[in-house]
KOLLO-88370 format. One record per residue: residue number from 0; residue in three letters; x, z, y of N, C-alpha, C in turn. Coordinates in pm, whole numbers, padded with zeros to 5 digits. Atoms other than C-alpha are relative to their C-alpha. Example, Ala and Ser with C-alpha at 12.3 -4.5 7.8 and 13.67 -1.06 7.14 Angstrom:
! KOLLO-88370
PT,0,ala,00089,00000,-00119,01230,00780,-00450,00090,00000,00120 $
PT,1,ser,-00082,-00006,-00119,01367,00714,-00106,-00077,00073,00109 $
//
This chain:
! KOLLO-88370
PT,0,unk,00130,-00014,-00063,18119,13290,07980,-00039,-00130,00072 $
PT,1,unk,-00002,00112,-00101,18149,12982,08213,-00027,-00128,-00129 $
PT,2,unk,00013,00141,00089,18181,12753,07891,-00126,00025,-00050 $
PT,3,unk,00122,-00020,00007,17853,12893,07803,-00126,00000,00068 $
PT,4,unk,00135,-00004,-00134,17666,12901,08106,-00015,-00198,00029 $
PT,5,unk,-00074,00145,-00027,17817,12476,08130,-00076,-00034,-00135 $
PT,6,unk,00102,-00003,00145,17641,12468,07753,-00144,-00015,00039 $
PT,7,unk,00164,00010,-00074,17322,12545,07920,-00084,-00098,00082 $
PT,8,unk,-00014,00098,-00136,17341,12326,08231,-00041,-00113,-00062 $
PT,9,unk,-00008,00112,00100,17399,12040,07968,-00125,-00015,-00061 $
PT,10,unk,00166,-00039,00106,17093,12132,07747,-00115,-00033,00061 $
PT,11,unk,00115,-00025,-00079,16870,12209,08014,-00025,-00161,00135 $
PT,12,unk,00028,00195,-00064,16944,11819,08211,-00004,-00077,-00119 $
PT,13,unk,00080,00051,00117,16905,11693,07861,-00112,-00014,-00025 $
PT,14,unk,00132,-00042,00033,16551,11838,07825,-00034,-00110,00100 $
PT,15,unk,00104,00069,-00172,16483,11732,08196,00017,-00150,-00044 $
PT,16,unk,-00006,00192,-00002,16617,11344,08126,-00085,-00042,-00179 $
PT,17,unk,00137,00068,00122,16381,11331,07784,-00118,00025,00058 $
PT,18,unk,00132,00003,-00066,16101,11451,07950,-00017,-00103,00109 $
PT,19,unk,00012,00086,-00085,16152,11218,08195,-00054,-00163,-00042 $
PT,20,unk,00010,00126,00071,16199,10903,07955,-00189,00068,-00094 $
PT,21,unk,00180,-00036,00051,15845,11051,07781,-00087,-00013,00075 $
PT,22,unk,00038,00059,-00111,15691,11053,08066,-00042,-00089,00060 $
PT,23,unk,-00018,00160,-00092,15770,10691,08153,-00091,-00105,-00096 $
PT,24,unk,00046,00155,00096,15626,10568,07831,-00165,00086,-00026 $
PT,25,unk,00159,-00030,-00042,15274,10769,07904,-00075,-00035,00146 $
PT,26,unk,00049,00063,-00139,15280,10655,08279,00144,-00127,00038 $
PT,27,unk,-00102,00107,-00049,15447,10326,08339,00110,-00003,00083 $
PT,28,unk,-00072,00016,-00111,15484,10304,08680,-00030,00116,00053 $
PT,29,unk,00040,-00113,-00051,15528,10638,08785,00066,00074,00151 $
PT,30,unk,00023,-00024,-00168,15578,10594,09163,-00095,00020,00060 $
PT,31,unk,00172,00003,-00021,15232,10670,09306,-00041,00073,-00027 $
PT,32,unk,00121,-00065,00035,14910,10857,09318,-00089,-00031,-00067 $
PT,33,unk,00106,00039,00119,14722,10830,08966,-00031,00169,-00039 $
PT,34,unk,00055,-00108,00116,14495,11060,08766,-00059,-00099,-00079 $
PT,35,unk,00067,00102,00104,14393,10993,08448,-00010,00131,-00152 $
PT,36,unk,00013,-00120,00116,14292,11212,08131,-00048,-00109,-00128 $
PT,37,unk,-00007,00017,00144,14335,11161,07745,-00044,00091,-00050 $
PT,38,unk,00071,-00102,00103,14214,11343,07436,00151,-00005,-00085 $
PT,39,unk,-00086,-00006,00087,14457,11527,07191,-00101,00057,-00102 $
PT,40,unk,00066,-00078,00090,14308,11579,06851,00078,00168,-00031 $
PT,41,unk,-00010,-00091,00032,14312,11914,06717,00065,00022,-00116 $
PT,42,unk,-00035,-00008,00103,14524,12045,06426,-00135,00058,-00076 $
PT,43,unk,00102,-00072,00139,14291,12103,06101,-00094,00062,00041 $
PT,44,unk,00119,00024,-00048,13987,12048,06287,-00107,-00021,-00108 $
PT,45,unk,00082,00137,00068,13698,11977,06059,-00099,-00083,00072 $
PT,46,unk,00152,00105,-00067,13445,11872,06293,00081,-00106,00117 $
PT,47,unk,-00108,00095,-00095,13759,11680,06500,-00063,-00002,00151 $
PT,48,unk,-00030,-00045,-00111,13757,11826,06810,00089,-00052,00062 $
PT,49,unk,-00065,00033,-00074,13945,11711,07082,00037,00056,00121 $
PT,50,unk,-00037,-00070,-00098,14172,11862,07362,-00020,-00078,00128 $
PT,51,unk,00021,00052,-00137,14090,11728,07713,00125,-00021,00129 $
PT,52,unk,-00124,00001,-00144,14440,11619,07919,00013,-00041,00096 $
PT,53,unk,-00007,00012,-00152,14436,11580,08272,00151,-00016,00040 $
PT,54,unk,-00159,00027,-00063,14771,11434,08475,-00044,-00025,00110 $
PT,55,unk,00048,00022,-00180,14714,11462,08859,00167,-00027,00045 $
PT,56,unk,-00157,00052,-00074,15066,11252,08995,-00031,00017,00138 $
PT,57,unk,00060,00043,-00133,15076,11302,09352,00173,-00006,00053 $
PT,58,unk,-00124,00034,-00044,15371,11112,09530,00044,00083,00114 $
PT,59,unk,-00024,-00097,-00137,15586,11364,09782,00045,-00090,00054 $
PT,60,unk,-00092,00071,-00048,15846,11109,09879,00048,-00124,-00079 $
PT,61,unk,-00091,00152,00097,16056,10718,09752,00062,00128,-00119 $
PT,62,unk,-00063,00011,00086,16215,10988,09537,-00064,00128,-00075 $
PT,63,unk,00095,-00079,00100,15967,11280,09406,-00115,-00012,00031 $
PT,64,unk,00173,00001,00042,15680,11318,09296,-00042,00146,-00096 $
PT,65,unk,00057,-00093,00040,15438,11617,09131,-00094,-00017,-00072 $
PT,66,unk,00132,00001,00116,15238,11608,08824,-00001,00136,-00054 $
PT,67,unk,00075,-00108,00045,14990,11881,08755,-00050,-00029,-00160 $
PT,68,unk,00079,00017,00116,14868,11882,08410,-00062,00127,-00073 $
PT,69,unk,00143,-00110,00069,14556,12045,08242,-00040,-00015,-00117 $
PT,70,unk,00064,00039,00146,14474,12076,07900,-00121,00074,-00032 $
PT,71,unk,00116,-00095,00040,14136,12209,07814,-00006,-00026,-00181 $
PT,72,unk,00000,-00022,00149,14148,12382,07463,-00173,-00002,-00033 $
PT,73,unk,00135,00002,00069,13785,12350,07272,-00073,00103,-00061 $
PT,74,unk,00007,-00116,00104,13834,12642,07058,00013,00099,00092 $
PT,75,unk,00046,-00163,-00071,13877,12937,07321,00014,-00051,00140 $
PT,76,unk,00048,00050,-00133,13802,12749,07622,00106,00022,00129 $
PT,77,unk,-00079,-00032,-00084,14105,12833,07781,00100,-00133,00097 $
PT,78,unk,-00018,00111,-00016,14316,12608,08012,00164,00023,00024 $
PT,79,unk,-00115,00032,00059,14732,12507,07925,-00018,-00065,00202 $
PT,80,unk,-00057,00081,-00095,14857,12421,08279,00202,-00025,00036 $
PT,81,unk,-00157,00000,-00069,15203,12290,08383,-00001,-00089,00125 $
PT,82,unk,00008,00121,-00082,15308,12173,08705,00200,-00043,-00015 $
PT,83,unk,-00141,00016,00047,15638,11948,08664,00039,-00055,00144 $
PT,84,unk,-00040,00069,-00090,15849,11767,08937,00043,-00074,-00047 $
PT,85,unk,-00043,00187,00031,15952,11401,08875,00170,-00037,00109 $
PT,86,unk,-00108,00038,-00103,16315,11330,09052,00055,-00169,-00042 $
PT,87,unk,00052,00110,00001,16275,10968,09060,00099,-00058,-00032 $
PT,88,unk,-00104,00047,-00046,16611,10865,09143,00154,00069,-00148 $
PT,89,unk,-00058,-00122,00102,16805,11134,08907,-00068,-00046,-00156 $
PT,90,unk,00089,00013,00205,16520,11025,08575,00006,00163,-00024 $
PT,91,unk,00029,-00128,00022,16463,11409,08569,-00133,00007,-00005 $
PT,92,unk,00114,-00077,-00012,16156,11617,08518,00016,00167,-00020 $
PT,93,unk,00003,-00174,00056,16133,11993,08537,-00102,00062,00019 $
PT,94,unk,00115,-00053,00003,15874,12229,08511,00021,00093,00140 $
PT,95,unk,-00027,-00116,-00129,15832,12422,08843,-00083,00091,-00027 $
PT,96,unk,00100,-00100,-00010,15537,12626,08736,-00066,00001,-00155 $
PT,97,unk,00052,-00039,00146,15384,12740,08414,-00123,00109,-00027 $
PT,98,unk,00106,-00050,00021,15072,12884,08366,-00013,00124,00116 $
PT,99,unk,-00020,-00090,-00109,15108,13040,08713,00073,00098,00053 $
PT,100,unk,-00101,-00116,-00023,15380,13254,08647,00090,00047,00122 $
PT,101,unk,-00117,-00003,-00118,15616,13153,08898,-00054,-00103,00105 $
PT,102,unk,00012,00129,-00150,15598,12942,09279,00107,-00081,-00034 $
PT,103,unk,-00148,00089,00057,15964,12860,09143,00021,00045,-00074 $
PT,104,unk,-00127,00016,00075,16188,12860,08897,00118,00058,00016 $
PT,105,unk,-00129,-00051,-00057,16468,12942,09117,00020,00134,-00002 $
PT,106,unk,-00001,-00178,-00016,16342,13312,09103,00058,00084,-00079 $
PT,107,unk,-00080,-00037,00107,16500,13315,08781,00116,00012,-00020 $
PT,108,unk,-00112,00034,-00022,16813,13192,08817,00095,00131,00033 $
PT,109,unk,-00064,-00131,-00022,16989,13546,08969,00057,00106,-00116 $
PT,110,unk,-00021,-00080,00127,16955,13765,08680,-00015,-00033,-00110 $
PT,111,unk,00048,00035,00115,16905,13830,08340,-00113,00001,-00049 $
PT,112,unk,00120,-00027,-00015,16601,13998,08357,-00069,00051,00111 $
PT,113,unk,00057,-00035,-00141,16366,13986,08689,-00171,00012,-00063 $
PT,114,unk,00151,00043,00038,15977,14068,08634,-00013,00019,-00188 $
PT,115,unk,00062,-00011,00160,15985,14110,08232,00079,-00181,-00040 $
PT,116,unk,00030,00157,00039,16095,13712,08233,00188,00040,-00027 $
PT,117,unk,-00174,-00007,00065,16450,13607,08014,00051,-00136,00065 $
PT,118,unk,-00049,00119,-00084,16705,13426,08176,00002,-00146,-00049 $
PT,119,unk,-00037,00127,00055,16689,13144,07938,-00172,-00057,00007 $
PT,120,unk,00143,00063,00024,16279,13091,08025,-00026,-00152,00058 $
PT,121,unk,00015,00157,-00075,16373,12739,08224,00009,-00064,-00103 $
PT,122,unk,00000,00039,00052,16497,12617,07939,-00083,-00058,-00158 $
PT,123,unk,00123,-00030,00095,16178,12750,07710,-00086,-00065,00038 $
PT,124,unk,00139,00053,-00069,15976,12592,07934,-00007,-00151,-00006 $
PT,125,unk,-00020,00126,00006,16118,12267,07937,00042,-00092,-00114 $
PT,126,unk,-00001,00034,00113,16138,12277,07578,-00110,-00023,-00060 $
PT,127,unk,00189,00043,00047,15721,12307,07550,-00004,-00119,00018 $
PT,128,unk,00034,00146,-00130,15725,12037,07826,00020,-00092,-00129 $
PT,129,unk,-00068,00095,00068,15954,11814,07587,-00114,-00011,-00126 $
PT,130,unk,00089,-00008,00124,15731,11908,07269,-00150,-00079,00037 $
PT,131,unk,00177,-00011,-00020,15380,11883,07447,00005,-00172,00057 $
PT,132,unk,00012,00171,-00020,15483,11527,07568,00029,-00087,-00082 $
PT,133,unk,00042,00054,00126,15570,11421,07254,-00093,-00016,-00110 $
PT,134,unk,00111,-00027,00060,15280,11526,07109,-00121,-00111,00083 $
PT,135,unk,00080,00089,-00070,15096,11319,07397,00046,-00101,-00059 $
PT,136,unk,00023,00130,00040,15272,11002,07336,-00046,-00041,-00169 $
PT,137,unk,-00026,00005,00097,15240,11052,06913,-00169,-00030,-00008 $
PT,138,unk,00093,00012,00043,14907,11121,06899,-00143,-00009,00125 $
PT,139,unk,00060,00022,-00094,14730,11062,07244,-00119,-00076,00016 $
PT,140,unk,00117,00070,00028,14386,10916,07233,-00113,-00022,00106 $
PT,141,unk,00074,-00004,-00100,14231,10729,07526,-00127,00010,-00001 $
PT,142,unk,00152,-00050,-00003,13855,10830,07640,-00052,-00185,00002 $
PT,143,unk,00095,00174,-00022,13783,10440,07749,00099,-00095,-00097 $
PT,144,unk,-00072,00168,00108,13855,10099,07558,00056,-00043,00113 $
PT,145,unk,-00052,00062,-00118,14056,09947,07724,00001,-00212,-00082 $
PT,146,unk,-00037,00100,00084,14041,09574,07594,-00042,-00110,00083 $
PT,147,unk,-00019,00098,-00137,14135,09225,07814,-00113,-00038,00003 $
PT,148,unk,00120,00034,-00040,13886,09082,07960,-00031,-00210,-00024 $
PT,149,unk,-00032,00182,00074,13989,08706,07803,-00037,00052,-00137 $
PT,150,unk,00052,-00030,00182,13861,08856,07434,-00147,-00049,00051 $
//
């Protein structure tokens, strides 16, 4: 049981230290208070629609930080939120909140099943995270030009 639960542990600071390195290569320098929003195209769009992503960083401390993120879908107007924590020092990220479900995370942790939720939902969550930020850096599409000002 213990070598399994130690399986998890492993997995689940895996997730957190890719999301972290993903992360780093959609926000540089990610000490600080930035917002900033991108477009994700749409799968098999014809009129190419675009999803609307919002990243609100707001620095707690030298060693965390809190990014909110908002995706506005096109097609049923609905809105994709996660909020993650940044452990600066560690190169972690975890999801603390997910479409409002939880204040924490930690609420989970006790049992197997609390609320309808499965004990393995930290790791579900931080497996979107991992997906949905690869999907940002792959196909991420800024709103402004950005182009030097020596052209």
């Amino acid at each position: 049981m213990y070598q399994t639960e130690y399986r998890k542990l492993k997995e689940l600071q895996f997730l957190q230290a890719t999301n972290f390195l993903l992360l780093t290569k959609l926000i540089p320098n990610i000490k600080g208070d930035k917002n900033f929003v991108f477009n994700l195209p749409v799968a098999n769009d014809k009129n190419k629609n675009t999803s609307e992503v919002k990243f609100k960083l707001k620095k707690m401390s030298d060693y965390t930080s809190n990014l909110e993120v908002l995706m506005k879908s096109p097609i049923n107007k609905k809105t994709l939120k996660l909020n993650l924590r940044i452990y600066h020092e560690a190169k972690l990220v975890e999801v603390t909140r997910f479409q409002n479900f939880h204040v924490s995370l930690l609420e989970i942790f006790q049992t197997s099943f609390k609320f309808g939720f499965l004990k393995d939902e930290r790791l579900q969550w931080n497996t979107f995270t991992k997906d949905f930020l690869n999907l940002c850096v792959e196909e991420g599409q800024s709103i402004e030009t950005f182009i030097p000002s020596w052209l």
